[in-house]
Rosetta silent file (secondary structure, phi, psi, omega in degrees, C-alpha in Angstrom):
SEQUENCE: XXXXXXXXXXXXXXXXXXXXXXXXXXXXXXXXXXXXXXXXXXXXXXXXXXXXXXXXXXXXXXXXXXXXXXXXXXXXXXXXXXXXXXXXXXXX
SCORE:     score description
SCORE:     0.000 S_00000001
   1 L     0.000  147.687 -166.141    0.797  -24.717   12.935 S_00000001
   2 L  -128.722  160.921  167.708   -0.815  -21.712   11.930 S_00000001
   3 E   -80.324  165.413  158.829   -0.765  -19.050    8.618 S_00000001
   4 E  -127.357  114.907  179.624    0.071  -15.516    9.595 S_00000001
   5 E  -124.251  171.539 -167.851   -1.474  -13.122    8.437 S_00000001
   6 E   -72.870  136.618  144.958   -1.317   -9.198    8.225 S_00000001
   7 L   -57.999  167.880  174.233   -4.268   -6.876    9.596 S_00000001
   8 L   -87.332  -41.546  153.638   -6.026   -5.563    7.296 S_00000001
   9 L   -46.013  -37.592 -169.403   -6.021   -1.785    8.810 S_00000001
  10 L   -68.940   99.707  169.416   -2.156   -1.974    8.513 S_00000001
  11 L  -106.661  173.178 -157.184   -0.246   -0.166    5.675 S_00000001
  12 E  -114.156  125.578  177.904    3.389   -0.647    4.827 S_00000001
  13 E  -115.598  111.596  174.676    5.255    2.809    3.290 S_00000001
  14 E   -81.892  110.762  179.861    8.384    1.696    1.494 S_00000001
  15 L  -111.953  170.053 -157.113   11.048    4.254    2.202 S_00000001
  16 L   -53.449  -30.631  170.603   13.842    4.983    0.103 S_00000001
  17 L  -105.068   22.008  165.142   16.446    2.503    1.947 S_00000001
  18 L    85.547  -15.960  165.886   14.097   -0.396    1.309 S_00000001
  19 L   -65.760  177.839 -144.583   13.161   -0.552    4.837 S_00000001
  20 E  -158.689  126.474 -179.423    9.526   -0.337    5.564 S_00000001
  21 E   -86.020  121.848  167.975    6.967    2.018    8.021 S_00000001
  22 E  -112.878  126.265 -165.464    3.990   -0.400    9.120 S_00000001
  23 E  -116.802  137.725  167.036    1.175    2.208   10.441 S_00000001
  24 E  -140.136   92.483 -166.236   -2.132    0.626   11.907 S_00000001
  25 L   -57.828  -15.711  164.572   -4.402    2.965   11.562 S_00000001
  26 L   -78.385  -16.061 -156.569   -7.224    1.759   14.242 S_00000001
  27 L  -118.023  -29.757 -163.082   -4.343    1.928   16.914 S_00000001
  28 L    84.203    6.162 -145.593   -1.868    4.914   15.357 S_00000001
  29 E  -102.570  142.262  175.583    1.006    2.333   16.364 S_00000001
  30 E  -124.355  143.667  169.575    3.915    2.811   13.623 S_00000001
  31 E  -146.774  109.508  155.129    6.999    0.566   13.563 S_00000001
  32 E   -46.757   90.245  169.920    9.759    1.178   11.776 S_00000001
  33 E  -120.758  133.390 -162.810   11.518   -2.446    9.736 S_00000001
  34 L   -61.651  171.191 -162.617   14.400   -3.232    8.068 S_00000001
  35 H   -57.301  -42.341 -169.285   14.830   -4.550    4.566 S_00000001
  36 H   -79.304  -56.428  176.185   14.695   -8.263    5.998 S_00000001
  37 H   -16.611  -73.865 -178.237   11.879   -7.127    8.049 S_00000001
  38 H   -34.532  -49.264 -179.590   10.030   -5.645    5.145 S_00000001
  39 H   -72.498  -34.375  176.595   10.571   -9.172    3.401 S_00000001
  40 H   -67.532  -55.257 -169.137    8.909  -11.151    6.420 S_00000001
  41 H   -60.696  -25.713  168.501    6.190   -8.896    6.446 S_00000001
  42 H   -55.903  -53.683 -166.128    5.664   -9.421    2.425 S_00000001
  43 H   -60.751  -36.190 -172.277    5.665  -13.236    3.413 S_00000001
  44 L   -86.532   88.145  175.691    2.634  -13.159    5.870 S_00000001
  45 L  -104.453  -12.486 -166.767    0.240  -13.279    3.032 S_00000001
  46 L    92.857    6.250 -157.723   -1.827  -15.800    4.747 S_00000001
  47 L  -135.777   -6.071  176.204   -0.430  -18.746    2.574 S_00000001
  48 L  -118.870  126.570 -169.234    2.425  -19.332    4.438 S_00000001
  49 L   -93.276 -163.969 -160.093    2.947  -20.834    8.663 S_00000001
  50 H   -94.589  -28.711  158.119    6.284  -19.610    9.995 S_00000001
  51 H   -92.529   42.587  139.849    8.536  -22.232    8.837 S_00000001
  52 H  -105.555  -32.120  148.166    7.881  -22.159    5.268 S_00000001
  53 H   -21.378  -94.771  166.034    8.600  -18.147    6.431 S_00000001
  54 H   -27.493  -24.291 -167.742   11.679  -19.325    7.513 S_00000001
  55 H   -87.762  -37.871  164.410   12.294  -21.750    4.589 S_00000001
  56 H   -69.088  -43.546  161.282   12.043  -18.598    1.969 S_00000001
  57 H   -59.038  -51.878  163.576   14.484  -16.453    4.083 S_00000001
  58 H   -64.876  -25.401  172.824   16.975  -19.384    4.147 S_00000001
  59 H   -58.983  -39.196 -163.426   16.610  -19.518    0.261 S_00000001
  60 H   -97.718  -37.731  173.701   17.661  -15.826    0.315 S_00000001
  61 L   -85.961  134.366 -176.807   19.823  -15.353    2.878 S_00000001
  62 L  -115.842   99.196  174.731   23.369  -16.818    4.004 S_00000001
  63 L  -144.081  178.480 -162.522   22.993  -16.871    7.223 S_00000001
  64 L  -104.187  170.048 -162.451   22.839  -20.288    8.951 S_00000001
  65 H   -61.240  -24.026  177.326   19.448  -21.713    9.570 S_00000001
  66 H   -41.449  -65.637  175.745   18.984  -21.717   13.466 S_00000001
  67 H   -53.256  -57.511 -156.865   19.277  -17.880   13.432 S_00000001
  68 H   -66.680  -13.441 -174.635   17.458  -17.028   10.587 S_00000001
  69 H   -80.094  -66.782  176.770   14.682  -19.354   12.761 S_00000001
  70 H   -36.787 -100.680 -149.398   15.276  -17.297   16.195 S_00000001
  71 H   -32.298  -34.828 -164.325   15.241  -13.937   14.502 S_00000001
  72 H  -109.775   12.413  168.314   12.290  -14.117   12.523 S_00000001
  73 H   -73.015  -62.393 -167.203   10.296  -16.264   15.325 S_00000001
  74 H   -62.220  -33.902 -156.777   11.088  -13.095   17.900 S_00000001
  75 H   -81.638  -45.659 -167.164   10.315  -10.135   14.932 S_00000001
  76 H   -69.058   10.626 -154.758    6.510  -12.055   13.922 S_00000001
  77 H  -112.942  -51.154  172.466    6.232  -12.567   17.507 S_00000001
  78 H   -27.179  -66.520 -162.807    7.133   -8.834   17.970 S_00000001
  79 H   -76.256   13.258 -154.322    4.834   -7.945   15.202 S_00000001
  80 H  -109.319  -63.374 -165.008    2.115  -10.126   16.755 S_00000001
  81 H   -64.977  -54.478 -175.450    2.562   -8.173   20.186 S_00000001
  82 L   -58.026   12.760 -171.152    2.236   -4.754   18.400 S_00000001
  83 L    55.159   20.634 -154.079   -1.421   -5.981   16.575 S_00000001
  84 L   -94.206  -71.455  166.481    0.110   -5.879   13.376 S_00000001
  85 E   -94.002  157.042  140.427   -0.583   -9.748   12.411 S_00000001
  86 E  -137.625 -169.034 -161.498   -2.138  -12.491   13.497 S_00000001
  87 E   -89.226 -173.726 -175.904   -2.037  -16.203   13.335 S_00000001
  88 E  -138.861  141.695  171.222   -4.721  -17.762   11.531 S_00000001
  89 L   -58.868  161.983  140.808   -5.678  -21.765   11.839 S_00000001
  90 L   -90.528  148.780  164.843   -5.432  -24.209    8.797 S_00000001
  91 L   -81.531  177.943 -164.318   -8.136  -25.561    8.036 S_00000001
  92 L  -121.928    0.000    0.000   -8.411  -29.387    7.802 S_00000001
């Protein structure tokens, strides 16, 4: 299991309906994420692997847990493909 964490190049512009522009400025690539987005991307601080991701999003959310597991497996996997994050080992 790995942390995820955010480039470093990448900034996040919080627009006005709480959804959230992530820009990565060595690439130019912008993506455009939704409020829950916005909150995953907040979580990949580097302190968290993807189920304790998941484990904060079921605390928040009522949705049931399989899905909230899918969905936010496919969006870091998304933001993964796009350079935005990546994983990081734990150390031992």
């Amino acid at each position: 299991m790995d942390f995820l964490v955010r480039q470093p190049d990448v900034e996040a512009h919080q627009l006005p309906d709480q959804s959230v522009l992530l820009f990565a400025q060595s690439t130019g690539t912008a993506v455009p994420v939704n409020e829950c987005g916005a909150r995953i991307w907040a979580l990949c601080d580097g302190t968290r692997t993807v189920n304790e991701i998941v484990d904060e999003l079921d605390s928040y959310y009522e949705a049931p847990r399989s899905q909230l597991n899918r969905d936010a497996r496919e969006f870091l996997a998304a933001l993964a493909s796009h350079g935005l994050l990546s994983p990081q080992p734990i150390s031992s």
